[in-house]
C-alpha positions as CSV (number, residue, x, y, z in Angstrom):
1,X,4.0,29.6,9.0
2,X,6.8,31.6,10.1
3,X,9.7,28.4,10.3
4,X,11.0,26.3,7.1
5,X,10.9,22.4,7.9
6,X,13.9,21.4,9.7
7,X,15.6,18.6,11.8
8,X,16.3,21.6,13.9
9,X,12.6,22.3,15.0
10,X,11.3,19.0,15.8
11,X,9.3,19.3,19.1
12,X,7.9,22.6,18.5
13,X,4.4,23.6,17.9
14,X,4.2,25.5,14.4
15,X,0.6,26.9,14.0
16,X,0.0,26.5,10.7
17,X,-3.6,28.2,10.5
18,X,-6.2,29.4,13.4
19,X,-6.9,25.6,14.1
20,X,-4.2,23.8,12.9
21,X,-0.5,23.1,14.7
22,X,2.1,20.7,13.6
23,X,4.7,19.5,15.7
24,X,7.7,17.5,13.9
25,X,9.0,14.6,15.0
26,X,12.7,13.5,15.9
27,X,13.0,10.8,13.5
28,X,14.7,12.4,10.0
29,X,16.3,9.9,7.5
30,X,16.2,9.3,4.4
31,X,13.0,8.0,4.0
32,X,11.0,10.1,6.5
33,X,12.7,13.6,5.3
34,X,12.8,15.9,8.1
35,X,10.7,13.7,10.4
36,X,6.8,12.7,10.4
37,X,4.6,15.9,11.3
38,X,2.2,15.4,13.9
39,X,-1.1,17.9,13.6
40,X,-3.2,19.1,16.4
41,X,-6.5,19.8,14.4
42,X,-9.1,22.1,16.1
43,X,-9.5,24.1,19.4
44,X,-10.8,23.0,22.5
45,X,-11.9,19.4,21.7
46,X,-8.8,19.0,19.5
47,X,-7.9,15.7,17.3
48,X,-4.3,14.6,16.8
49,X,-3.4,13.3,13.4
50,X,-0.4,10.9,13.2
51,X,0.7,11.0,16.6
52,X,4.1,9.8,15.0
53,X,6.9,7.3,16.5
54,X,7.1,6.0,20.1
55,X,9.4,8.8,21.7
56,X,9.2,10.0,25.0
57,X,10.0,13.8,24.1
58,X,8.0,13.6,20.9
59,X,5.2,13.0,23.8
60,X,5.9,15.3,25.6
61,X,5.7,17.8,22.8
62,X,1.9,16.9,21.6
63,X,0.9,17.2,25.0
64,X,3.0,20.6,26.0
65,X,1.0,22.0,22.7
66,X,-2.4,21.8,24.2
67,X,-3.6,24.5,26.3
68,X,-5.2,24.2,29.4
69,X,-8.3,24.7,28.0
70,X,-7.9,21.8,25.4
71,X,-8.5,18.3,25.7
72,X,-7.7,15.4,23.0
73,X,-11.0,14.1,21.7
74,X,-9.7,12.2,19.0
75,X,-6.7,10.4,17.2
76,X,-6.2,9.8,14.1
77,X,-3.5,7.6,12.4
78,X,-3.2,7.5,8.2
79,X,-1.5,4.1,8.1
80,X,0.6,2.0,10.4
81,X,3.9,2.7,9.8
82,X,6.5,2.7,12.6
83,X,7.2,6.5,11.9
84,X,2.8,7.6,12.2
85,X,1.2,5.1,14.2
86,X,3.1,3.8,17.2
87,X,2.7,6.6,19.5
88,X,-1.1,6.5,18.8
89,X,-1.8,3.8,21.8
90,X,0.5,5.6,24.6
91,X,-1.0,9.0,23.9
92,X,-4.7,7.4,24.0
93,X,-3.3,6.2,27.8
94,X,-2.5,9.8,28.6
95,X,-5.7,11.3,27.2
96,X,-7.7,8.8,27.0
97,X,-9.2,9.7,23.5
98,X,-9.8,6.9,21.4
99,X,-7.7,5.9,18.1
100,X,-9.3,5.7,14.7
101,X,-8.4,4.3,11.9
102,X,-9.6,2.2,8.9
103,X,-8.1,-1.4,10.3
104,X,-4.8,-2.9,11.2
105,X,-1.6,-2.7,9.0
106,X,-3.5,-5.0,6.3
107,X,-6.6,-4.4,6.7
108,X,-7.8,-4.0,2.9
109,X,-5.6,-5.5,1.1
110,X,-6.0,-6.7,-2.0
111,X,-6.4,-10.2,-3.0
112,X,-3.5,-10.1,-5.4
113,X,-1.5,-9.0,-2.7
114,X,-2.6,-11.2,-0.1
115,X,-1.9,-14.1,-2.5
116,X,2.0,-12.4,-3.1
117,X,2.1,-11.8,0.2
118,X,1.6,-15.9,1.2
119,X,3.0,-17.7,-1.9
120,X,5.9,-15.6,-2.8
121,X,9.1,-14.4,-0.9
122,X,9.0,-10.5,-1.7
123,X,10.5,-9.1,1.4
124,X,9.0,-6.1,2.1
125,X,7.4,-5.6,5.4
126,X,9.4,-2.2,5.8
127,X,8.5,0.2,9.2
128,X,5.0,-1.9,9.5
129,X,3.2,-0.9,13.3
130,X,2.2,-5.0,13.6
131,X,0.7,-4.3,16.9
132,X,-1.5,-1.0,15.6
133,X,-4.6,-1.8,16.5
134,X,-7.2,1.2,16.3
135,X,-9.9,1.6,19.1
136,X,-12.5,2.4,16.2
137,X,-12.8,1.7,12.5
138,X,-13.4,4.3,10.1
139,X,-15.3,3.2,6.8
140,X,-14.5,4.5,3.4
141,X,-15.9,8.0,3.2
142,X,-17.2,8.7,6.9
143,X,-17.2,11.3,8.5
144,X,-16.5,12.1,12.1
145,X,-17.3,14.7,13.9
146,X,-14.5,16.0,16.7
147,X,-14.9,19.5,18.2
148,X,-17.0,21.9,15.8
149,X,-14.9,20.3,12.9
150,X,-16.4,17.8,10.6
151,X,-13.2,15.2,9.5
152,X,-14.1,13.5,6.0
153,X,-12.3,9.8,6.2
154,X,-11.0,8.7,2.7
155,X,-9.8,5.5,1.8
156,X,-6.6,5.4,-0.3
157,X,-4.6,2.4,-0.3
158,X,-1.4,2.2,-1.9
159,X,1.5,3.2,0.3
160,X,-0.2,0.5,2.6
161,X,-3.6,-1.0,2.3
162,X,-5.0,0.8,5.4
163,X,-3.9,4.6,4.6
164,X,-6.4,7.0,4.8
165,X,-6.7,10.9,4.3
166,X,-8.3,13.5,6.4
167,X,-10.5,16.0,5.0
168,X,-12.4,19.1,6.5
169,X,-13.2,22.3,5.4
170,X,-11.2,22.3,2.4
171,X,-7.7,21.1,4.0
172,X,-6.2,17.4,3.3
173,X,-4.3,15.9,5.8
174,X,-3.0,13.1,3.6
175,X,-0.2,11.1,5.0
176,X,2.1,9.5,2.9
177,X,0.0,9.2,0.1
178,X,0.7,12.9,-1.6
179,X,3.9,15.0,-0.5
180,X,5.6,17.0,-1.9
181,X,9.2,17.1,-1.6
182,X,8.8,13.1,-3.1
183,X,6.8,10.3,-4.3
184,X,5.4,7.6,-1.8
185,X,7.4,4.4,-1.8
186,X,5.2,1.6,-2.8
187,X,6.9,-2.2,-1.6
188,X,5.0,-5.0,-2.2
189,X,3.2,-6.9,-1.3
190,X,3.0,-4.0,1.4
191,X,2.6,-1.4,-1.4
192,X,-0.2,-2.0,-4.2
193,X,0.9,0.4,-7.0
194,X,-2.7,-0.5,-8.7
195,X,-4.1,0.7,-5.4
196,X,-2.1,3.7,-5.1
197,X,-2.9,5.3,-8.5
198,X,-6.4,4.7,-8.3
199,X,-6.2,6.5,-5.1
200,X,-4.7,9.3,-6.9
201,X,-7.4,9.6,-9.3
202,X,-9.9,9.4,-6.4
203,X,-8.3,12.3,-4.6
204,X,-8.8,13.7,-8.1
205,X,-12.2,15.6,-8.1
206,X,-12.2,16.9,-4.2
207,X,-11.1,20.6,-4.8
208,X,-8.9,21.0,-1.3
209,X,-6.9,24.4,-1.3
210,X,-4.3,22.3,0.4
211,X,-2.6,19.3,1.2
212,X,-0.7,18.4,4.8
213,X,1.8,15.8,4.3
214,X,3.3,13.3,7.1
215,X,6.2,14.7,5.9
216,X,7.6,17.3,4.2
217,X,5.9,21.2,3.9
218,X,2.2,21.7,2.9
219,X,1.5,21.1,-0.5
220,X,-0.5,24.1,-2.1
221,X,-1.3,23.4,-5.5
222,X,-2.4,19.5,-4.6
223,X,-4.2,19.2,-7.8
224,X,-1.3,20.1,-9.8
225,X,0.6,17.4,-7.6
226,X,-1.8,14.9,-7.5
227,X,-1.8,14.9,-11.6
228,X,2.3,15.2,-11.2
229,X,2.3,12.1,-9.3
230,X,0.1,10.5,-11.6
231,X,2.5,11.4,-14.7
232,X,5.6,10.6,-13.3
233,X,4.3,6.7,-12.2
234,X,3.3,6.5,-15.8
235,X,6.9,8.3,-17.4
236,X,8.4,5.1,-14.7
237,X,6.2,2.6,-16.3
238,X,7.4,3.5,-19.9
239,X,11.0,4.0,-18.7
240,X,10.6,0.3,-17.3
241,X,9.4,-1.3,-20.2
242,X,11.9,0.9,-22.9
243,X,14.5,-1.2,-20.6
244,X,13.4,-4.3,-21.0
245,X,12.8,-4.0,-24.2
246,X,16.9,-3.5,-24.7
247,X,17.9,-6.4,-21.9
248,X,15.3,-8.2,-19.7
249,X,16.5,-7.7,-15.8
250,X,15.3,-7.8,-12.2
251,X,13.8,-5.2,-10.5
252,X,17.3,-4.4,-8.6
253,X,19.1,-4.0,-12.5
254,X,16.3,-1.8,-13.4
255,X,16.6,0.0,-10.7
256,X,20.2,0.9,-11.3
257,X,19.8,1.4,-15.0
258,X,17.2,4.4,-14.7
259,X,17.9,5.7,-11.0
260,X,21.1,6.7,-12.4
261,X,21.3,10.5,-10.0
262,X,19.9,9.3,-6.3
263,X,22.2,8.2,-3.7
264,X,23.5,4.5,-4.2
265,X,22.0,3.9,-0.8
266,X,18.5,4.2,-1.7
267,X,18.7,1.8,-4.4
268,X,17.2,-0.6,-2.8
269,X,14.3,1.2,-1.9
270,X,13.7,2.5,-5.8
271,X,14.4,-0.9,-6.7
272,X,10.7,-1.9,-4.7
273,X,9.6,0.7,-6.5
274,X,10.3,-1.0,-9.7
275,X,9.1,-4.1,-8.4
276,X,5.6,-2.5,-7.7
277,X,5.4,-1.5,-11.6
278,X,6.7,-5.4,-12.9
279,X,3.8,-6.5,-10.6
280,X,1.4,-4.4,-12.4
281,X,2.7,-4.6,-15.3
282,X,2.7,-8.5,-14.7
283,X,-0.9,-8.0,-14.5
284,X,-1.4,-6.1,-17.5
285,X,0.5,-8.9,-19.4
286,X,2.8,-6.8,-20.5
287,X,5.9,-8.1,-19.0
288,X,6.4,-11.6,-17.5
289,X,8.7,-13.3,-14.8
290,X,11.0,-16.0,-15.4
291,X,9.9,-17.7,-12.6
292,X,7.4,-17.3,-9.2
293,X,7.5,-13.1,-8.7
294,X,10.8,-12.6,-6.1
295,X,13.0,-9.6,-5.7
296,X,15.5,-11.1,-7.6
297,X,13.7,-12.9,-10.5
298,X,14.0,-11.5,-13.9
299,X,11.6,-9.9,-16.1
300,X,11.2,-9.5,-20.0
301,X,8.6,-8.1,-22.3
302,X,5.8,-10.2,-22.5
């Protein structure tokens, strides 16, 4: 890789190795990074990898990557999320490869989360693709076979119940669930953060020499990462509870209490964060609400 990720590249093709290309999107903010990168995985009979947000030139750049010799044979989303999945059903028009996935925005979820998700007024619902609906369903652990590549589907919800990674050969393609330049956001009852870091131990054993993120450069020590992530959810769950155990608060208080060196706009979004580890930690009857779970309801040690 000859160019550092930037705003300023989005719509070129980047050949990352012999058989993979990423092509960034135009969609940078704070919560996406640079943009989402789209990967063209193969050669020949190629497979697209989060074909990314519904934009006419971010289109036109998947398709200006393929040779004349190539065709799309298969596209893969990792979750539906406004900035991976939307462009999935306008590129299978153009191509007409079919979409894979393992369900719809929810499909998975857990039954705790189901049960937030009807009975309590979280909010939440941030970037979700309601109308993602994949062509074919990918079980836990199948593999699919697209060109002379062989594409491992793993399930690992967390970020949202229907993520998946992509593995073959020994490369990860794995979303939002393990980047590097930050942790996944995890907003219930979207986000399961029970979910999420049994995910990360599951990604645990599978030796990959690298990961490729939906956003954000390669990671290239993903084990390290992977046990990173892992450590820092746990340093947030002990940070949480060494705060309530000085003044109970809601997740919002938290939030500003021990986020005290990120931008005052993405409070809100760390303070979901916090909410995922009271729910958990709800679970593990170590803390308890003062009333029905809500965004603003306060917590205390149990």
């Amino acid at each position: 890789m000859t160019d550092p990720l930037s705003p300023s590249i989005a719509g070129r093709s980047i050949r990352l190795e012999p058989d993979i290309r990423r092509i960034l999107a135009p969609n940078p903010s704070p919560m996406t990074y640079v943009g989402t990168n789209t990967y063209v995985l193969g050669q020949g009979a190629v497979c697209v990898i989060d074909p990314g947000p519904d934009s006419d030139a971010h289109l036109d750049a998947i398709l200006a990557a393929l040779k004349p010799t190539e065709r799309v044979a298969a596209i893969l989303c990792t979750h539906a999320h406004l900035d991976h999945s939307p462009l999935s059903s306008r590129l299978r028009e153009m191509t007409g490869a079919p979409v894979y996935a393992f369900g719809t925005a929810f499909a998975g979820e857990s039954p705790v989360m189901a049960d937030l998700r009807a009975e309590a007024d979280l909010g939440g619902g941030e970037g979700i693709d309601h109308s993602f609906v994949p062509d074919i369903l990918l079980a836990d652990d199948q593999v699919l076979r697209v060109g002379a590549l062989d594409i491992r589907a793993i399930w690992t919800p967390g970020h949202l119940s229907n993520h998946m990674c992509f593995l073959t050969k020994d490369r990860m393609f794995s979303g939002d669930h393990v980047m590097g330049w930050a942790t996944s956001m995890i907003s219930p009852p979207d986000g399961d953060l029970g979910a999420f870091m049994a995910s990360l131990r599951k990604l645990q054993p599978i030796k990959a020499r690298v990961y490729y993120p939906g956003h954000g450069e390669a990671v290239h020590h993903p084990q390290k990462r992977v046990e990173e992530l892992l450590a820092h959810r746990s340093q947030r769950e002990s940070q949480i509870l060494s705060a309530l155990s000085q003044q109970k608060g809601s997740a919002k208080e938290l939030a500003e209490r021990i986020y005290t060196e990120i931008d005052p706009a993405l409070i809100p979004a760390a303070a979901r964060n916090v909410l995922a580890h009271l729910i958990a930690l709800t679970q593990q009857n170590k803390v308890q609400p003062a009333a029905k779970i809500a965004p603003d309801v306060v917590f205390e040690i149990a």
